[in-house]
C-alpha positions as YAML, in Angstrom:
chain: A
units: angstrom
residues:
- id: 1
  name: UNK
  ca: [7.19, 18.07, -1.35]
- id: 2
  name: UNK
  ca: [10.71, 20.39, -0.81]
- id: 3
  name: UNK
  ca: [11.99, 22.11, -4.29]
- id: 4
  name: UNK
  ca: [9.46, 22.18, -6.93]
- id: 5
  name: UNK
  ca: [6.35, 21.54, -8.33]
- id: 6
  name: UNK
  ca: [4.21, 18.98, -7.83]
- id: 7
  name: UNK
  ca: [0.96, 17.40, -9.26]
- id: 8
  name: UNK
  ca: [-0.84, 14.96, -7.34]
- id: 9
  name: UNK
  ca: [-3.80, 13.77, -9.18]
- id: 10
  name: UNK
  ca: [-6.67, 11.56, -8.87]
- id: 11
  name: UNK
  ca: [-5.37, 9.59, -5.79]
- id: 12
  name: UNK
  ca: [-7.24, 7.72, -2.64]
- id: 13
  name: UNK
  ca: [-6.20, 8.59, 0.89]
- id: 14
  name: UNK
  ca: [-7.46, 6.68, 3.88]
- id: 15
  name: UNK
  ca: [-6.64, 8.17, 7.37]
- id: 16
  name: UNK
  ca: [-6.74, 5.38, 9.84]
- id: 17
  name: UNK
  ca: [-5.98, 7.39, 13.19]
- id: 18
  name: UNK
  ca: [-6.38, 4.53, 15.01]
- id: 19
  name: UNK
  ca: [-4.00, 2.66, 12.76]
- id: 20
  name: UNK
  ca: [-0.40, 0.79, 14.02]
- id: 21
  name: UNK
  ca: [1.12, 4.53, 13.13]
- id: 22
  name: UNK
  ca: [-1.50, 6.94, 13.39]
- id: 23
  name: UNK
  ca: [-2.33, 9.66, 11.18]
- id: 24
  name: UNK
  ca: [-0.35, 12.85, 10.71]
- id: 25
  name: UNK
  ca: [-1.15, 14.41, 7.37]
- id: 26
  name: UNK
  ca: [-1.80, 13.16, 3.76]
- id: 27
  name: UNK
  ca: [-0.18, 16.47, 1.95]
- id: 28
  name: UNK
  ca: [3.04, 18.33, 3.09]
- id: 29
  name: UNK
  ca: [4.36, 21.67, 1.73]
- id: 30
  name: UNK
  ca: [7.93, 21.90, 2.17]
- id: 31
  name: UNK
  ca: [10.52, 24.58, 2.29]
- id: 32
  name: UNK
  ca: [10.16, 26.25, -2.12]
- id: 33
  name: UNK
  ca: [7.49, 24.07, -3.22]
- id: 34
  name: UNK
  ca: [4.07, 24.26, -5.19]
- id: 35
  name: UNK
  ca: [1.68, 21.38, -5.11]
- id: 36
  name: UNK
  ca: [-1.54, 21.64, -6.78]
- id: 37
  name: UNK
  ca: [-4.01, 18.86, -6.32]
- id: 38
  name: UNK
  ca: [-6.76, 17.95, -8.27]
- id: 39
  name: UNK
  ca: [-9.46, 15.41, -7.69]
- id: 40
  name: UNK
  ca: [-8.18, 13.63, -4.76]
- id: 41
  name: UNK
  ca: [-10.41, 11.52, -2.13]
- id: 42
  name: UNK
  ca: [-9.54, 11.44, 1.65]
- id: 43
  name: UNK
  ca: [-11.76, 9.24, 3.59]
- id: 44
  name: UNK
  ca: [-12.12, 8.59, 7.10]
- id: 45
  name: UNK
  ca: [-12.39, 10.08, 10.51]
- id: 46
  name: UNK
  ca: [-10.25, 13.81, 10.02]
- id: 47
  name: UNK
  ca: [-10.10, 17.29, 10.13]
- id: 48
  name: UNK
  ca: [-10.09, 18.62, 7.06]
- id: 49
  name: UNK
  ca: [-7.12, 20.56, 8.66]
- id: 50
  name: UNK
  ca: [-5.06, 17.88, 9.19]
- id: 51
  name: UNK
  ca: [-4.98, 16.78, 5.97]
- id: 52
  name: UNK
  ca: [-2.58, 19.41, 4.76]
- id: 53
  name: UNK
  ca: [0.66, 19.85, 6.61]
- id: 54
  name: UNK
  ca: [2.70, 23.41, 5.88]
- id: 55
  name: UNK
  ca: [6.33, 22.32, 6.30]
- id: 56
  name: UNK
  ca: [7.90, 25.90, 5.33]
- id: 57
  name: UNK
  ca: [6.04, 26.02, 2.15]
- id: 58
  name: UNK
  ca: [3.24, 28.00, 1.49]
- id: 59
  name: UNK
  ca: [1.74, 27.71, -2.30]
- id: 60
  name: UNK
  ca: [-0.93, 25.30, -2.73]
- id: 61
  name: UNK
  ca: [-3.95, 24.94, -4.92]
- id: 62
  name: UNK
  ca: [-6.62, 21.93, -4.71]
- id: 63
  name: UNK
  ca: [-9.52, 21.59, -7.39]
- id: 64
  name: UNK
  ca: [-12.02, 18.84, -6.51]
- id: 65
  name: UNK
  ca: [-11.03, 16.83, -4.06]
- id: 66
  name: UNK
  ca: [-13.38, 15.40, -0.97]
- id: 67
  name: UNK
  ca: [-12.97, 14.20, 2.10]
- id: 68
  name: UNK
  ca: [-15.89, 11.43, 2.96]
- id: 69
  name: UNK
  ca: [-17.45, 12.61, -0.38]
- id: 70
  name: UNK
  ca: [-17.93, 15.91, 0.46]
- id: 71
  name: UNK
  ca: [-15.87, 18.30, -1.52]
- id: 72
  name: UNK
  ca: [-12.78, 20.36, 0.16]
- id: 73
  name: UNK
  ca: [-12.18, 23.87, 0.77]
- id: 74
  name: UNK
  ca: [-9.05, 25.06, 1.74]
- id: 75
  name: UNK
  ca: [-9.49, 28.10, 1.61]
- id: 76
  name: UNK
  ca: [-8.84, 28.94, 5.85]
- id: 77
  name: UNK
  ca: [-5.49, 27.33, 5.29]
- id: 78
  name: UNK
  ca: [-4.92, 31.07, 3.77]
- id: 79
  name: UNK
  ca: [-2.05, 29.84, 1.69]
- id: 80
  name: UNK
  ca: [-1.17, 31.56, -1.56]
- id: 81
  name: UNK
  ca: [-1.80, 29.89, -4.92]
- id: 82
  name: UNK
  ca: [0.44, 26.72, -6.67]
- id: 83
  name: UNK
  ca: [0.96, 29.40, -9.31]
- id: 84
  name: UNK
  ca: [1.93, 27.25, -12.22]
- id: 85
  name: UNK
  ca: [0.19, 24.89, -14.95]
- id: 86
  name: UNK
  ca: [1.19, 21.11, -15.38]
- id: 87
  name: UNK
  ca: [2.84, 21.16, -19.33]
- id: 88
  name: UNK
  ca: [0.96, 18.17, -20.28]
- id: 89
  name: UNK
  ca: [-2.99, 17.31, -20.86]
- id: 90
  name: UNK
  ca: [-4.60, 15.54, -17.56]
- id: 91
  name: UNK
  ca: [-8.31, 15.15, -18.08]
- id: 92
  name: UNK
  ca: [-9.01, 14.32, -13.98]
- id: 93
  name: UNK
  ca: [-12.02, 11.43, -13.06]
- id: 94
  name: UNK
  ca: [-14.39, 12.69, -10.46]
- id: 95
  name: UNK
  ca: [-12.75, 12.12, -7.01]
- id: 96
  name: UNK
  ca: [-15.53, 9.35, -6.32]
- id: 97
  name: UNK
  ca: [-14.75, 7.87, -9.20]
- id: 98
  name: UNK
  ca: [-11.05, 7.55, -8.69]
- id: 99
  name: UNK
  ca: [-11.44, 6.60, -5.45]
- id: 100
  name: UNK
  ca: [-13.48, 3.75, -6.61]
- id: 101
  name: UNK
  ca: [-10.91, 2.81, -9.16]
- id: 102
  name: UNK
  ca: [-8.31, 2.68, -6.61]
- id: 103
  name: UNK
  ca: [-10.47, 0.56, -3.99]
- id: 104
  name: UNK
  ca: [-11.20, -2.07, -7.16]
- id: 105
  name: UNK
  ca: [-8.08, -2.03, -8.98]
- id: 106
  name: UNK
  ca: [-4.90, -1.51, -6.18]
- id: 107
  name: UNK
  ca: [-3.83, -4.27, -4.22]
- id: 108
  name: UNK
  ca: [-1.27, -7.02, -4.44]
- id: 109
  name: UNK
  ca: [0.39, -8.00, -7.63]
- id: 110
  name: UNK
  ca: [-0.69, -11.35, -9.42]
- id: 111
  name: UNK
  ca: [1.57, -13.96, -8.01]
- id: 112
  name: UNK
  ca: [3.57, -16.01, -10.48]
- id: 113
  name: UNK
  ca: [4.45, -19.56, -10.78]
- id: 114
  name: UNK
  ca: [7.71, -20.71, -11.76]
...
């Protein structure tokens, strides 16, 4: 994220660092941005470190996400707070729960017969 704010909600992460590119980071604060995250699920074999990357930007909040189901604190990542409200009504699933929605309902599209 570079120049603004950003609301990334309800999403499923898998870090595959053995994976054809590796893993570097799933979230990454650039240069005048604010992200807050809410009820995300990482899963797999990371730091919770590493799943935040501070690219110049500093303001970041994150309300009930987990990482391998257990829920995240950021909190030694000492950055300062998102600092603003989304303008609109999100109700967010459980992180489980959207991750479990994801794994069941993302994929390939139906393929169509001409």
């Amino acid at each position: 994220v570079r120049f603004g704010q950003v609301h990334v909600l309800n999403n499923l992460y898998l870090a595959r660092p053995d994976g054809p590119y590796g893993f570097a980071y799933a979230l990454g604060l650039g240069i005048e941005s604010a992200l807050l995250s809410q009820a995300n699920a990482f899963e797999g074999p990371v730091a919770p470190a590493r799943l935040v990357r501070t690219l110049k930007g500093e303001r970041f909040t994150d309300q009930g996400s987990t990482l391998n189901g257990v829920p995240l604190d950021f909190s030694a990542l000492a950055l300062q707070p998102a600092g603003w409200t989304p303008p609109y009504r999100m109700h967010p699933e459980p992180a489980a729960q959207a991750a479990a929605r994801v794994q069941a309902e993302a994929g390939r599209w139906p393929t169509i017969s001409h």
